[in-house]
VEXKOL-426331 format. One record per residue (C-alpha): residue number from 0; x, y, z. Coordinates in Angstrom, 3 decimals, always signed. Example, Ala and Ser with C-alpha at 12.3 -4.5 7.8 and 13.67 -1.06 7.14 Angstrom:
BEGIN
0,+12.300,-4.500,+7.800
1,+13.670,-1.060,+7.140
# end
This chain:
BEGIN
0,-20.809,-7.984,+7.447
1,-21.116,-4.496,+5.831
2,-22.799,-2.111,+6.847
3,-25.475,+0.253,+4.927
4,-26.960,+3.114,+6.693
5,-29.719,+5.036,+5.230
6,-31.116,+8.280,+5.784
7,-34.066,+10.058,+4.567
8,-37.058,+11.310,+6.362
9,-39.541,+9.708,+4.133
10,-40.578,+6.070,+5.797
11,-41.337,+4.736,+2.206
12,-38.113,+5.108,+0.813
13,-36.572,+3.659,+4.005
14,-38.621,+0.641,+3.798
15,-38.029,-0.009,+0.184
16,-34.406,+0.696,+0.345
17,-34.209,-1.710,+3.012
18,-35.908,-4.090,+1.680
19,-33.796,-4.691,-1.789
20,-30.431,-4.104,+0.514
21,-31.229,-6.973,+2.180
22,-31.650,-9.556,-0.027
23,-27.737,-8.445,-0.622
24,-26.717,-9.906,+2.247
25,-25.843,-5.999,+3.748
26,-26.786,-5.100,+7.472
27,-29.119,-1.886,+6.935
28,-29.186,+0.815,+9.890
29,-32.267,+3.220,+9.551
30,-32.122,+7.198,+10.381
31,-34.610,+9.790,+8.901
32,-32.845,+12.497,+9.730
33,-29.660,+14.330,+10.377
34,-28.658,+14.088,+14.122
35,-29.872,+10.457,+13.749
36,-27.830,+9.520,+10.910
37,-24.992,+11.014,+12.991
38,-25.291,+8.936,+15.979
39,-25.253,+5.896,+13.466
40,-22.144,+6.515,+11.885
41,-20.463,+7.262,+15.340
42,-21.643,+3.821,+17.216
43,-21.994,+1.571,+13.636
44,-19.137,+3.167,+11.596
45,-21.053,+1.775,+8.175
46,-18.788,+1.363,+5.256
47,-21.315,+3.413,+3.228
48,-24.439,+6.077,+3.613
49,-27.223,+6.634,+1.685
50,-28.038,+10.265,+2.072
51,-30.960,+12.253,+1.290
52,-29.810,+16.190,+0.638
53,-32.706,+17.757,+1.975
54,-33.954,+17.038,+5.212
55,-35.247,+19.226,+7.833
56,-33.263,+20.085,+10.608
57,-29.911,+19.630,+9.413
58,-29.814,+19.442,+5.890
59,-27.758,+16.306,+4.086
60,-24.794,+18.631,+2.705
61,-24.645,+19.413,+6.356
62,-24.541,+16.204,+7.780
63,-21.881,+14.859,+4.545
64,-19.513,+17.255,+6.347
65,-19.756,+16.354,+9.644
66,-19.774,+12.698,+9.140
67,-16.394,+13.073,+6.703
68,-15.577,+14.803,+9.798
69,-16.557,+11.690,+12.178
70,-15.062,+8.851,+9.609
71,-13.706,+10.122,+6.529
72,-13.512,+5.939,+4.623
73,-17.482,+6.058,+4.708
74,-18.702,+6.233,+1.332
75,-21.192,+8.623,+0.939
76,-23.726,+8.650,-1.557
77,-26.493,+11.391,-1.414
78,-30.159,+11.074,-2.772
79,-32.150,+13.828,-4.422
80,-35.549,+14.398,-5.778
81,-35.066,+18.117,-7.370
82,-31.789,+17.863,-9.720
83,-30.347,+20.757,-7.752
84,-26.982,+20.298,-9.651
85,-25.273,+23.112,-7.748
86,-26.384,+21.169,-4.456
87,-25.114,+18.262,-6.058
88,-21.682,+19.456,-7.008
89,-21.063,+21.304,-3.378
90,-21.630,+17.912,-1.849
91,-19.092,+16.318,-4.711
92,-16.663,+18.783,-3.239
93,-17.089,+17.984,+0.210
94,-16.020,+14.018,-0.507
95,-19.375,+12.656,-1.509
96,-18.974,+9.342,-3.713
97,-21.853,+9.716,-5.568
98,-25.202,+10.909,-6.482
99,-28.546,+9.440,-6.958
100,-31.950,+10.716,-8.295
101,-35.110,+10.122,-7.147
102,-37.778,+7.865,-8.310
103,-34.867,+5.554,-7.266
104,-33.401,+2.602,-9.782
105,-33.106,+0.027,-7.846
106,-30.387,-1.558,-10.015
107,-28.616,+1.809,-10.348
108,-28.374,+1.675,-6.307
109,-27.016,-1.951,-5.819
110,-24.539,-1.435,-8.467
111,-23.415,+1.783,-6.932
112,-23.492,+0.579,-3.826
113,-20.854,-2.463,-4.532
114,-18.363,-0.325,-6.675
115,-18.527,+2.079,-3.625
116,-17.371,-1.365,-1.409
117,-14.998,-2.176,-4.401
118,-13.148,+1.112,-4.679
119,-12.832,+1.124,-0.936
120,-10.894,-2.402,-0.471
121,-8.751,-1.188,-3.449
122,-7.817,+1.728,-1.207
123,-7.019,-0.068,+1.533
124,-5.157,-2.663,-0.242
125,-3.365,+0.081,-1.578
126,-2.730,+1.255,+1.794
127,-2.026,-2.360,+2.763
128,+0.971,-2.616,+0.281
129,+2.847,+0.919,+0.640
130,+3.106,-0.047,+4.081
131,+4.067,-3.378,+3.467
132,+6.896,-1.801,+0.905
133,+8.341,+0.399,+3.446
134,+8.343,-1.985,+5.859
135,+10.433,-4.574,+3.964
136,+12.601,-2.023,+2.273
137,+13.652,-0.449,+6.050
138,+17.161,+0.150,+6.191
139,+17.418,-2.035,+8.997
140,+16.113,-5.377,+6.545
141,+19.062,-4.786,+4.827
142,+21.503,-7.043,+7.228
143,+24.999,-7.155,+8.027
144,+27.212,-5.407,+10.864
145,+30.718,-5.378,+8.887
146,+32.603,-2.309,+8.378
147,+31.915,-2.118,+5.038
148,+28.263,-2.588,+5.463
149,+28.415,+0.182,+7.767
150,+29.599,+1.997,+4.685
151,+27.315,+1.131,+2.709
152,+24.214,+2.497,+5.145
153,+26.398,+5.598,+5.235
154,+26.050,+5.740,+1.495
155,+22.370,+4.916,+1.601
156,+21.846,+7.839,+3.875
157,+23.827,+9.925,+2.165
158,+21.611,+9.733,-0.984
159,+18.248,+9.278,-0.073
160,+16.770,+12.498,+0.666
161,+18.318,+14.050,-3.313
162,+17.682,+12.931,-6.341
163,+21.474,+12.710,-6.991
164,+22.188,+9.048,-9.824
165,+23.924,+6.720,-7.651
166,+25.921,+3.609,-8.960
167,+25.548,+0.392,-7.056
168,+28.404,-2.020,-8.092
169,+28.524,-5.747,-6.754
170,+28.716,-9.020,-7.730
171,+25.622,-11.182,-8.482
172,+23.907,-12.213,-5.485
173,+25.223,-8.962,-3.074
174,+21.773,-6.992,-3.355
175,+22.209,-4.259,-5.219
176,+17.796,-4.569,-6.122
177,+17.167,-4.399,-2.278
178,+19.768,-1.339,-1.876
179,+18.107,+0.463,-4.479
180,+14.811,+0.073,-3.242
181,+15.991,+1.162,-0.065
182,+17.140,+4.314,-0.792
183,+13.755,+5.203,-3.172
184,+11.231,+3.684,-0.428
185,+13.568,+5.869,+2.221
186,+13.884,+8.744,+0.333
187,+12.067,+11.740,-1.342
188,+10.611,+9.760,-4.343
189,+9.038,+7.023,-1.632
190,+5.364,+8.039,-2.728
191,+6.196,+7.290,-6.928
192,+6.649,+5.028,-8.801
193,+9.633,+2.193,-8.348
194,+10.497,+0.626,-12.085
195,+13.425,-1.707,-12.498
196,+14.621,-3.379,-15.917
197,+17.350,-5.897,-16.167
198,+19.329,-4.601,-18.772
199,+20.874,-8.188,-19.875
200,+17.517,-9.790,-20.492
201,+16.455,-8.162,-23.569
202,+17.972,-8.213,-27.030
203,+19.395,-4.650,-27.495
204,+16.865,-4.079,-30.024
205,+14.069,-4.565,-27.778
206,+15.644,-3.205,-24.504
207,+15.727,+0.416,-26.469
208,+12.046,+0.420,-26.722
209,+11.732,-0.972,-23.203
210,+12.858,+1.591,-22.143
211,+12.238,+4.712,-23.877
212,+8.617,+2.975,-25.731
213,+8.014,+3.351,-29.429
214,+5.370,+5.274,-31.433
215,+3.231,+3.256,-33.564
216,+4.524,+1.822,-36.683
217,+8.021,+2.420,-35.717
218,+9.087,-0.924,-36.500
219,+7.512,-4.083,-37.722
220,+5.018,-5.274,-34.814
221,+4.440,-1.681,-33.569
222,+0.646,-1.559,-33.689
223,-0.091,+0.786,-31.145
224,+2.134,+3.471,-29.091
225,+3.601,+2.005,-26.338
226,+5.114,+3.804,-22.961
227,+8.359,+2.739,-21.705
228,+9.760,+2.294,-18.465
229,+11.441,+5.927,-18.218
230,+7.464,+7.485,-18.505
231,+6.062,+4.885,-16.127
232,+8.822,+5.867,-13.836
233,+7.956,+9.712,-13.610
234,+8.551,+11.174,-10.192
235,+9.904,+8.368,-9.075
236,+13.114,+6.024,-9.477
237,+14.090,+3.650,-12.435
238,+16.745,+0.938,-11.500
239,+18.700,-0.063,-14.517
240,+20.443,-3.140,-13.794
241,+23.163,-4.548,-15.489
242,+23.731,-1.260,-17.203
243,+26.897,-2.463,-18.649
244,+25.161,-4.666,-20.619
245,+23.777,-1.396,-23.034
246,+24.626,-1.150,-26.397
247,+26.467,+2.349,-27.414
248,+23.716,+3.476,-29.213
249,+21.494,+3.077,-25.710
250,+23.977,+4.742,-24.072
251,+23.558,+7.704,-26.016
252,+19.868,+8.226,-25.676
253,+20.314,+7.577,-21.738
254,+23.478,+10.252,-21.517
255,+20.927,+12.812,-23.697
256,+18.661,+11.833,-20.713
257,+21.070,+12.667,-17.880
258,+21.579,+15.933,-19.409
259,+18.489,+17.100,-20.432
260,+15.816,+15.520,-18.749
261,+13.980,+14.544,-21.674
262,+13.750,+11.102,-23.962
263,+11.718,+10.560,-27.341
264,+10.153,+7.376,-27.828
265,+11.765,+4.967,-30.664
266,+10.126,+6.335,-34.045
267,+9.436,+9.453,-32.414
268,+10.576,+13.237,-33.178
269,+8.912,+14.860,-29.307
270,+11.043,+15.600,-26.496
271,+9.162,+14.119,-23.142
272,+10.506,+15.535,-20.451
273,+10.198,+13.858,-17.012
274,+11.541,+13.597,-13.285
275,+13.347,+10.180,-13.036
276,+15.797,+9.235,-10.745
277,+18.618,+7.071,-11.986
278,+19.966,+4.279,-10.221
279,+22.107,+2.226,-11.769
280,+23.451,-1.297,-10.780
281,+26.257,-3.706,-12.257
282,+28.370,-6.723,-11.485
283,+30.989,-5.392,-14.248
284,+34.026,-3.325,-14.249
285,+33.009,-0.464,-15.991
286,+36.309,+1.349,-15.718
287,+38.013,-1.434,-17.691
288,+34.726,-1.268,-20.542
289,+35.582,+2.401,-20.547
290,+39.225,+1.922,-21.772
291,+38.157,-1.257,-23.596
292,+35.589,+1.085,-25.332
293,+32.437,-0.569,-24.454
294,+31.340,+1.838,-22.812
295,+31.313,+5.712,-23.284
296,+33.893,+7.826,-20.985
297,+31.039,+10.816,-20.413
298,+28.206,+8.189,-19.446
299,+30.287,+6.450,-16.942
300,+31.063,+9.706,-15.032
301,+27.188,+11.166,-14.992
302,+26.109,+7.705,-13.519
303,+28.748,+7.498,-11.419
304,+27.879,+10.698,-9.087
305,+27.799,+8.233,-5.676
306,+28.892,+5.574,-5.782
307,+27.858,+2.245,-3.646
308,+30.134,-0.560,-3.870
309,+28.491,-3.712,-2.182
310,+30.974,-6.821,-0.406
311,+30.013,-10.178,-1.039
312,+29.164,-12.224,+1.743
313,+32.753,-14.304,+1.600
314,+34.497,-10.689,+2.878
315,+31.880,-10.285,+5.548
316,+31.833,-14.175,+7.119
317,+31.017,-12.370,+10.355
318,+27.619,-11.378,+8.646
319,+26.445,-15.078,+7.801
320,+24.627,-16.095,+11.394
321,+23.262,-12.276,+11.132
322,+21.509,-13.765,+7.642
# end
């Protein structure tokens, strides 16, 4: 059950605090006044604290400290009768959620209260799933003992602390989604974003604004301005798989973005600049496109700074009890 502790060295507003907090199905812990309050959050570790800011003894900008100090996930939210904004902001500063003022709204304090709960599962969820990401993206989930898996970890390593574009090449089935996600959960980019696009499942008309978005009314159907998978991939890695599969004209925005850093959205006349790292995967022989003339020369040499060529499983038998 969650805890609620709440502080203030008035009884009244203790016992009509507590009395609304319960009927929320909350356990309340009582303290009017600092050194109390501190003991609580030691022994009861309450998800959050009601806090009046002045107290005597130790005052309730005091005590925020010291209990961010003692448990820094409490959510603290501090009460106050005078509107002393600059007290107010100081105790902002020092990680308080919130402020109330006091005659207190009951409603006000319920509702802030649960989006205090609410924005503290969402952290640890969030918590919950980076680890979860690095833990299935470990270099050791990716299995196989062959030589030329041992290659291929060489390769990984190679490239995942610099921001160098690395080409993945492999048949269908040989991971080249679970390499790349390797190396950018691994790597220097591990805390941004991770945006992959299959290159072969959009028409070529749509995959352009897919990928670099479109300002509004750039085409019929574009109602509103819409961000594309290089800006939602900022400071972080974008996977583009199947990248054999983009028209010429693609190919021409993406070498403009290899060289310059920057893309403009379809329709639109501003250079974006961002920090993406490329990582680009394919099943095809882009040599033979190249001389075929499918795909530019200059393109095929900027994405192909490392290159990670991935065995399929019927050259690596040895692997198969492994998986």
């Amino acid at each position: 059950m969650r805890k609620i502790l709440l502080v203030d060295d008035e009884p009244h507003v203790l016992e009509l605090l507590s009395v609304a907090l319960e009927d929320e199905g909350y356990t309340i812990l009582l303290a009017n006044n600092g050194k109390g309050a501190l003991d609580q959050v030691k022994k009861e570790e309450p998800q959050v604290v009601l806090l009046d800011i002045r107290m005597p003894g130790l005052d309730g900008v005091e005590v925020l400290r010291r209990i961010k100090e003692i448990n820094q996930a409490s959510s603290v939210i501090m009460m106050t009768a005078y509107g002393a904004m600059d007290t107010v902001v100081k105790a902002i500063q020092l990680g308080a959620y919130d402020y109330l003022t006091k005659p207190l709204d009951l409603k006000k304090v319920k509702v802030l209260i649960r989006r205090a709960l609410e924005a503290q599962e969402l952290a640890q969820e969030v918590t919950s799933l980076r680890s979860t990401l690095k833990e299935k993206y470990q270099l050791e989930n990716i299995v196989g003992k062959h030589p030329r898996m041992l290659e291929v970890y060489k390769m990984i390593a190679r490239v995942m602390d610099n921001k160098a574009t690395v080409l993945i090449i492999g048949e269908t089935g040989t991971g080249k989604e679970v390499v790349a996600r390797a190396i950018h959960f691994n790597g220097l980019l591990k805390d941004g974003p991770f945006v992959a696009i299959d290159c072969a499942s959009l028409p070529s008309d749509l995959l352009e604004s897919e990928l670099f978005g479109h300002e509004k009314g750039a085409f019929t159907g574009a109602i509103t301005q819409k961000m594309g998978k290089f800006e939602r991939a900022d400071k972080g890695s974008l996977l583009l798989d199947e990248i054999g599969n983009l028209t010429l004209a693609t190919q021409v925005k993406l070498l403009r973005f290899l060289q310059e850093k920057k893309i403009e959205r379809v329709g639109g006349t501003k250079p974006i600049e961002l920090d993406v790292r490329i990582i680009a995967a394919t099943h095809q022989d882009l040599e033979k496109a190249v001389k075929e003339g499918s795909f530019r020369e200059d393109l095929y040499y900027r994405l192909n700074v490392v290159a990670i060529p991935l065995p399929p499983l019927r050259e690596r038998r040895d692997d198969i009890p492994l998986l």
